[in-house]
ZAMARGU-4260 file (C-alpha; in steps of 0.2 Angstrom, whole numbers, plus 5000, padded with zeros to 4 digits):
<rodrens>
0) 5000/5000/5000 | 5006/5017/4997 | 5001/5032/5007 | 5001/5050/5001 | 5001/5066/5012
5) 4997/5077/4997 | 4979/5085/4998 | 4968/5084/4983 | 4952/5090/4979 | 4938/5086/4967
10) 4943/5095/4953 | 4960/5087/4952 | 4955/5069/4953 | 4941/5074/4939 | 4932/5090/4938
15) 4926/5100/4921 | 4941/5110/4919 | 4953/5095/4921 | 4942/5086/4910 | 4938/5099/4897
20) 4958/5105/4897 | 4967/5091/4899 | 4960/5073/4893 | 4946/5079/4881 | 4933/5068/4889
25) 4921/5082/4886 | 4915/5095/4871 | 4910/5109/4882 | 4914/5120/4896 | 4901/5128/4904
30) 4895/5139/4919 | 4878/5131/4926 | 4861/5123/4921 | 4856/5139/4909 | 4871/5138/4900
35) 4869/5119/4897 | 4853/5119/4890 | 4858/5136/4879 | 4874/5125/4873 | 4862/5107/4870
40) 4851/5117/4858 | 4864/5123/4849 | 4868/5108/4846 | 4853/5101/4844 | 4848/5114/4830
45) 4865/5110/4820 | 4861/5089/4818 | 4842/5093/4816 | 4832/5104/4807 | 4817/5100/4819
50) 4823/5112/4832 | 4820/5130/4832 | 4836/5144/4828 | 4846/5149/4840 | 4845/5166/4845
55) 4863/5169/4839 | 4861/5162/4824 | 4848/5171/4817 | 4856/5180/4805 | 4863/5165/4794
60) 4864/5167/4775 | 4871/5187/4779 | 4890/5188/4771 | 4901/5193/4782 | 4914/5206/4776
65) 4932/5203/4768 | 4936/5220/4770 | 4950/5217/4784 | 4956/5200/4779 | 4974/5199/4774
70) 4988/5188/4771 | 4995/5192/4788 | 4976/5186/4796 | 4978/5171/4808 | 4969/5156/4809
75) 4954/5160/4818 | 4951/5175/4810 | 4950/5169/4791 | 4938/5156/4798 | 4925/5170/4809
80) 4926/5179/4790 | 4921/5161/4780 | 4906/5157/4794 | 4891/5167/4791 | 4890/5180/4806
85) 4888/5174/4824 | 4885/5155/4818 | 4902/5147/4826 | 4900/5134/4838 | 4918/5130/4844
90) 4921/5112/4848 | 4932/5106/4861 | 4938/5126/4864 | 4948/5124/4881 | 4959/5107/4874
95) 4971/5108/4862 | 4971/5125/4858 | 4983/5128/4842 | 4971/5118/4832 | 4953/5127/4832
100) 4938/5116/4827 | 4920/5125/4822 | 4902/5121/4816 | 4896/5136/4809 | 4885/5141/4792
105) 4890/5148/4777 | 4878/5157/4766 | 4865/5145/4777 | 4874/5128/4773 | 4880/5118/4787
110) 4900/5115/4786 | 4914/5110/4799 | 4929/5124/4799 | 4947/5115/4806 | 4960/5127/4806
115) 4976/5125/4812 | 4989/5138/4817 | 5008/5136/4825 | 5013/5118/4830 | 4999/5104/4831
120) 5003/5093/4845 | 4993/5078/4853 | 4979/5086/4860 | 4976/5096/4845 | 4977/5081/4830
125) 4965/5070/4844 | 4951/5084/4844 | 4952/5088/4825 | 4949/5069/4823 | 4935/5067/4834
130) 4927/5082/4824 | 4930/5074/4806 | 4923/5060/4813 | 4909/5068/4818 | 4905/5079/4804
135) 4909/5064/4792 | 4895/5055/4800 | 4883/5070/4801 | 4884/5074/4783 | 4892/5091/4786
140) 4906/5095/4774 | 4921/5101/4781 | 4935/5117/4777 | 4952/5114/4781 | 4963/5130/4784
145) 4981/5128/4788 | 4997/5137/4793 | 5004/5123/4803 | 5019/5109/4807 | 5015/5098/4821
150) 5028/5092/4833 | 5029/5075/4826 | 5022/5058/4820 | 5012/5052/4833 | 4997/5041/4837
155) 4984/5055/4836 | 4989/5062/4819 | 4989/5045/4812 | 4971/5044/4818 | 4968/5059/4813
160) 4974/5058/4794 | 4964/5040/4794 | 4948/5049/4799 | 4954/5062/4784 | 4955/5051/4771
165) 4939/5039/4777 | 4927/5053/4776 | 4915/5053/4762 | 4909/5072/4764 | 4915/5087/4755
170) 4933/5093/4760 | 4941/5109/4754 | 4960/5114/4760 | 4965/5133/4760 | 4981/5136/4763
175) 4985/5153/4771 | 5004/5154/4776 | 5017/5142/4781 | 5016/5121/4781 | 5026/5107/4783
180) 5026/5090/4787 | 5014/5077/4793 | 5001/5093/4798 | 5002/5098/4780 | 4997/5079/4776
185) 4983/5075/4790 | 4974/5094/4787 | 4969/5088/4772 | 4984/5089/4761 | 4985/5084/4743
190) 4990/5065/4749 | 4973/5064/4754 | 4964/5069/4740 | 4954/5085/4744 | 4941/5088/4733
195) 4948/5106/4728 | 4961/5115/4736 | 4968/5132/4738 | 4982/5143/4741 | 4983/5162/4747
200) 4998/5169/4738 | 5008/5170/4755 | 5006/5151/4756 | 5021/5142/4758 | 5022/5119/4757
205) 5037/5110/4763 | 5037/5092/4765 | 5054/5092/4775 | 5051/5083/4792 | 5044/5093/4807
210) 5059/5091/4818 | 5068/5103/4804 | 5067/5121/4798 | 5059/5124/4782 | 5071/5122/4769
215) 5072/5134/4754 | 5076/5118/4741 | 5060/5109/4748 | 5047/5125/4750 | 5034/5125/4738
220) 5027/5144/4735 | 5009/5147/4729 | 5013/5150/4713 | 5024/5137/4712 | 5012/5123/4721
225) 4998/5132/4705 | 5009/5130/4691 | 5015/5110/4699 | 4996/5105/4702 | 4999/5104/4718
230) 4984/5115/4721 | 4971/5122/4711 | 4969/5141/4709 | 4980/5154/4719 | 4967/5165/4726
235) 4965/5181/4736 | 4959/5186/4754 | 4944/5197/4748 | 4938/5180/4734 | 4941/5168/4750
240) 4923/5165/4756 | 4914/5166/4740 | 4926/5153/4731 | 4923/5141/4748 | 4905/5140/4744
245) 4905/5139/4727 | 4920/5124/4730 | 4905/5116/4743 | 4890/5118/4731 | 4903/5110/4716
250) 4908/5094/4728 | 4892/5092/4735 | 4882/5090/4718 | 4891/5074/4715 | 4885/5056/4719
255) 4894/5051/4738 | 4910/5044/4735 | 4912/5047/4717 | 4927/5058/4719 | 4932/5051/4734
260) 4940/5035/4729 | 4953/5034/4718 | 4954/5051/4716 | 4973/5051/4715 | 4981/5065/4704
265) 4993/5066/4689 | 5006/5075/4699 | 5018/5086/4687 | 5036/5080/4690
</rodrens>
């Protein structure tokens, strides 16, 4: 037997914040009774059609402006510009931080926004998978933003680039600034066959490991990665939103799973 004098309370052998911060075990943090029933029909509403609008969603299908976006935006702002106004629904907000995971609407269709910004680390590749996984079997489409390396090949990106490559929804990849390695790959890179994909011109592709800098011999530019097929159009900030939907609408009209097996691409060498 061993005995312990160290004093521990309830919140440390398994409260909501432990829980929401550090093992993922739950989607949402919140307050008190009010606030959970707020959050449930939230929810709700997203997976069903049978329950009424949220009040913060009332004014989906409204464009939000471009106006402000740049090449220098982060992650989280290109995403509140793609998301019709005040129709985010963060999932998993307090755990794994660096990788941000959304339900939202854009011009009123339901789609699953993943951005990742900085290094993706354990926490962040296991709560993007649970929400492909999750919008894969809820018929949302999903929009992959990235400007990301991850510290490594581990477990969770593996499950997360298998839950990538399994879904059968609509997936578009916009590539904003800087990527590399197996982040690039499991965000929807063009290993895993994205319906369409698209780079800002400031975007920048290395396939050089995550433990190394990015190379200048290995760096794809956008122009580079447009002219080489490995993306599809270079496109601005102000066209961002509006080429998204029009990208969701195209992938969308086709029979499930018709583009998404065997899909590989001629590659230029």
């Amino acid at each position: 037997a061993v005995v312990s004098t160290q004093s521990t309370g309830a919140e440390e052998l398994g409260g909501a914040d432990l829980h929401c911060r550090e093992s993922g075990s739950t989607d949402y943090y919140v307050e008190g009774y009010d606030e959970a029933i707020r959050r449930t029909r939230d929810v709700l509403h997203l997976h069903s059609d049978l329950f009424p609008v949220p009040a913060q969603w009332k004014s989906e299908g409204q464009a939000s402006t471009q106006s402000d976006l740049a090449l220098t935006s982060s992650v989280s702002e290109v995403i509140s510009s793609i998301a019709d106004p005040e129709t985010l629904l963060p999932f998993k907000d307090l755990f794994g931080q660096g990788t941000i995971c959304c339900f939202g609407k854009l011009a009123g269709m339901k789609v699953g926004l993943i951005g990742g910004e900085g290094a993706m680390d354990e926490k962040g590749a296991l709560k993007a998978a649970n929400f492909v996984q999750i919008c894969d079997q809820t018929g949302i489409p999903m929009v992959f933003i990235q400007g990301t390396v991850s510290t490594g090949y581990t477990r969770e990106l593996s499950s997360l680039m298998r839950s990538v490559s399994m879904a059968t929804v609509p997936r578009v990849t916009l590539i904003t600034g800087d990527t590399s390695g197996f982040a690039y790959l499991a965000l929807n890179g063009q290993g895993l066959q994205p319906d369409l994909c698209f780079h800002w011109p400031s975007a920048r592709v290395s396939g050089c490991p995550d433990n190394e800098p990015l190379a200048v011999p290995m760096v794809t530019d956008a122009w580079e990665g447009s002219s080489n097929m490995v993306c599809d159009d270079v496109i601005l900030p102000s066209e961002t939103r509006e080429v998204i939907r029009l990208s969701l609408v195209a992938a969308g009209s086709f029979p499930e799973s018709s583009l998404r097996r065997g899909k590989n691409r001629v590659m230029k060498c």
